[in-house]
N, C-alpha and C positions, 0 to 999 in steps of 0.2 A: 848601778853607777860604779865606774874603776875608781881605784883607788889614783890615777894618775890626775882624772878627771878633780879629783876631790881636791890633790892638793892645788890644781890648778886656779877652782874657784875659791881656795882660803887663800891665794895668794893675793890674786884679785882685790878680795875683800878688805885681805888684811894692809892695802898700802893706801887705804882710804885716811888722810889725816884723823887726828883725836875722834875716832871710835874704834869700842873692843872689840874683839872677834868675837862673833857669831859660834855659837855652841851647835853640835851633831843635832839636837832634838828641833833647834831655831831654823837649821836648814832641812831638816824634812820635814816639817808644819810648811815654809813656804812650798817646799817644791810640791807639795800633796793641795796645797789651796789653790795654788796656780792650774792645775792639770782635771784636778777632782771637784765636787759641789757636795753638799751636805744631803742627806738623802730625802731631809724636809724642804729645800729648796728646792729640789729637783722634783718631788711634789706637787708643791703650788706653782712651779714655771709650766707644767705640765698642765695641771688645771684652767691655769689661766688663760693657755695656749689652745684648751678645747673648750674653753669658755665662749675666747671672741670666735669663732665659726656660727656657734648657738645663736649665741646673739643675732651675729649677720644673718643669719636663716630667718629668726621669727622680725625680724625688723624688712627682708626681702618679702615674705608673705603675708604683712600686713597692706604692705604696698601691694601688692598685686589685689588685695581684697578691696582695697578703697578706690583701684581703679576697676575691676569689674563690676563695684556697685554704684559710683558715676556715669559707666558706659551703660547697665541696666534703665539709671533714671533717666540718661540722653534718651534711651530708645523707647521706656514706657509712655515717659512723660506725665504731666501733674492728672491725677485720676480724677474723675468727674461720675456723679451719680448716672445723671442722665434723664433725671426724673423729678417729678416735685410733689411731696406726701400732703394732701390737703385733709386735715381729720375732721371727720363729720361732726354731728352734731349727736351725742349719744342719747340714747333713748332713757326717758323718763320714768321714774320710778311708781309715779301716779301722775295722772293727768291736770293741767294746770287750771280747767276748771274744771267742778264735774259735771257728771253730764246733767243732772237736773238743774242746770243754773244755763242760762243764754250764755253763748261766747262771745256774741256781737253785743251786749251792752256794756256801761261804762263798770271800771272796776269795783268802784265804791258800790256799787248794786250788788255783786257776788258776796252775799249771805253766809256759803255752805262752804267746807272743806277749808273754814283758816287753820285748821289743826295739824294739815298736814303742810309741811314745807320741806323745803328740799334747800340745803345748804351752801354756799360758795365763799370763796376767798374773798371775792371783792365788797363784802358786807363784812363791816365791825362786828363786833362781838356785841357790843353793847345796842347796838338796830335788833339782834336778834333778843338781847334779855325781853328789850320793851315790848317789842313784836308777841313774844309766847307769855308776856305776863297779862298781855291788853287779850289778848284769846282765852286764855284761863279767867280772868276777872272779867271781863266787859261784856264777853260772849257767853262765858259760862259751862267751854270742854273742860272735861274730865282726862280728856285724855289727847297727848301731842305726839304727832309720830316725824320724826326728823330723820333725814336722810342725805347722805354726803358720798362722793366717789374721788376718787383719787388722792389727789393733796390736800382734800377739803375735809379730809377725816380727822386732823389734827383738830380742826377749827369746830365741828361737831363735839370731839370729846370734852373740848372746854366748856363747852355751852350744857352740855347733858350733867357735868359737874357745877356748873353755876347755874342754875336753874331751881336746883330745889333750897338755895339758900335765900332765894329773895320771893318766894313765893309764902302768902300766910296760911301754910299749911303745917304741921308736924312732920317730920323728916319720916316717921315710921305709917305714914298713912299716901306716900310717895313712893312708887314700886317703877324703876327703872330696868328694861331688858334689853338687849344690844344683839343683834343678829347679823354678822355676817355673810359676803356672798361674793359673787363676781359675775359679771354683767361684761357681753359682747359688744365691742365695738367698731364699726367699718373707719377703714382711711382708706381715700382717695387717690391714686397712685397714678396722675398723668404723665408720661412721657414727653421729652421734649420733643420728640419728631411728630409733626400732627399728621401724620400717616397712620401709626399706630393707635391702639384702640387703649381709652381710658382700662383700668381695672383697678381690682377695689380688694387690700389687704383685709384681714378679722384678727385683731387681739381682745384680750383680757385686763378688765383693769376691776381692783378692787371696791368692793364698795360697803357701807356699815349703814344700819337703820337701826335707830333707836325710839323707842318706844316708851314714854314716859305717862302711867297712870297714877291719878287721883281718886284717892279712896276706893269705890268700887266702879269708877271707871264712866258710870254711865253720865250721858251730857244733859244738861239741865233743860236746854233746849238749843237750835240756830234754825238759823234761816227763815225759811217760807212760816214755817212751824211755829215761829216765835208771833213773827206779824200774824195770823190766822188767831191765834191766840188772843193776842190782843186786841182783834178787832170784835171775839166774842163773847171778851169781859169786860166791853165799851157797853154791850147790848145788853151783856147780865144784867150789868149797875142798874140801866135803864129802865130795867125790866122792875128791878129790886125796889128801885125808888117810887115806881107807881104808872112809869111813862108808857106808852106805847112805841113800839119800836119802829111800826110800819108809819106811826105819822108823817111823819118828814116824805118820805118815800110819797105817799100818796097827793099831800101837799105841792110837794113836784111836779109830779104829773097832772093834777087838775091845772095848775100855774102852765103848765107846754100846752095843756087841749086850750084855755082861752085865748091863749096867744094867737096857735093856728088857725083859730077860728073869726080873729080883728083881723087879722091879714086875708080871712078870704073873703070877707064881707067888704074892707075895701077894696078890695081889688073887682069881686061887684058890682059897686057901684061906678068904680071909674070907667067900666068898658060900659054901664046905660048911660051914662054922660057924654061918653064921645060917640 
């Protein structure tokens, strides 16, 4: 800046009513603010200025995501199996009667095999205490084998813990053993087009058996074996007391021969009558 220049703007300045003149150091702070930026301003104007681009980028390609992933679901559309899983009926651990006992008679008749049972959710806990205590007392097993699969192993482990606390045995003459395994099971896999041919998945599902023995295990007696029993120390006593066992028996049979024999003699007589 000239010096001509300089006095020009003190003249300026200086004919402003009631205020001093302005000092050399007052007028190159303004002309240097006016013209220049501090170099931390010029910094963050810069930052900020490659901020918003950034910005506008990731805010352009979210939108572009949220429209190619509404044109995907226009064009998949809502997904459907196509199919409908029917799970069978899995296979039994032992048989529901055994085989020495009739399948066709009433339940109350099945003698053999209360000791084993096979566990479910939909039975209380306390159906199953009564259940394994009336087979240990009434029946006279030594020994209960339970059995549960799936979700119904929770409901087994309670039962194999409360079992030996209401039984009138000693906790140390109760030998509990727990065997693990897993058991196949088919599902159903029909298609909804009935064109197609049914087919049939195989999974695995978990399953626990427990085994609970009394003393040395062996059963006192059931079933057939109990009644045969009892019908041969009706005969003992009989025997014991002085009776003959076959009376009755023959007393019967003479009582059917007289009978058959009025009936054929009237009937005899009625065909020389007419």
């Amino acid at each position: 800046m000239t010096s001509s220049r300089k006095r020009a703007i003190d003249s300026t300045s200086d004919d402003r009513p009631n205020k001093r003149p302005r000092t050399d150091f007052e007028r190159n702070m303004a002309n240097h603010s006016a013209t220049d930026e501090t170099p931390g301003a010029r910094d963050e104007t810069s930052a900020q200025q490659g901020a918003e681009p950034a910005i506008a980028s990731q805010h352009e390609v979210q939108q572009v995501q949220r429209a190619q992933r509404s044109d995907d679901t226009a064009t998949a559309g809502p997904s459907k199996p196509g199919h409908t899983i029917r799970k069978l009926v899995p296979p039994r651990p032992f048989p529901t009667v055994p085989a020495s006992v009739s399948a066709t008679g009433p339940r109350s008749a099945h003698t053999e095999g209360k000791n084993y049972i096979c566990i479910t959710r939909k039975t209380q806990l306390g159906a199953y205490l009564r259940r394994c205590k009336d087979v240990v007392m009434k029946d006279g097993y030594k020994s209960l084998h339970l059995s549960a699969m799936g979700a119904a192993i929770p409901h087994l482990m309670q039962l194999s813990l409360s079992l030996p606390g209401i039984l009138p045995y000693a906790l140390e003459e109760i030998r509990t053993e727990v065997l693990t395994g897993t058991v196949q099971v088919q599902d159903e896999i029909i298609p909804d087009d009935e064109d197609e041919d049914i087919t049939y998945q195989v999974r695995g599902k978990s399953t626990v058996s427990v085994v609970i023995t009394i003393g040395d295990g062996v059963d006192e007696g059931s079933g057939r074996g109990r009644t045969r029993n009892k019908g041969k120390q009706a005969q003992s006593t009989v025997a014991v007391a002085g009776g003959n066992t076959g009376a009755g028996r023959t007393a019967n049979r003479k009582g059917k021969q007289a009978t058959a024999a009025a009936r054929t003699s009237a009937t005899n007589q009625a065909m020389d009558l007419s």
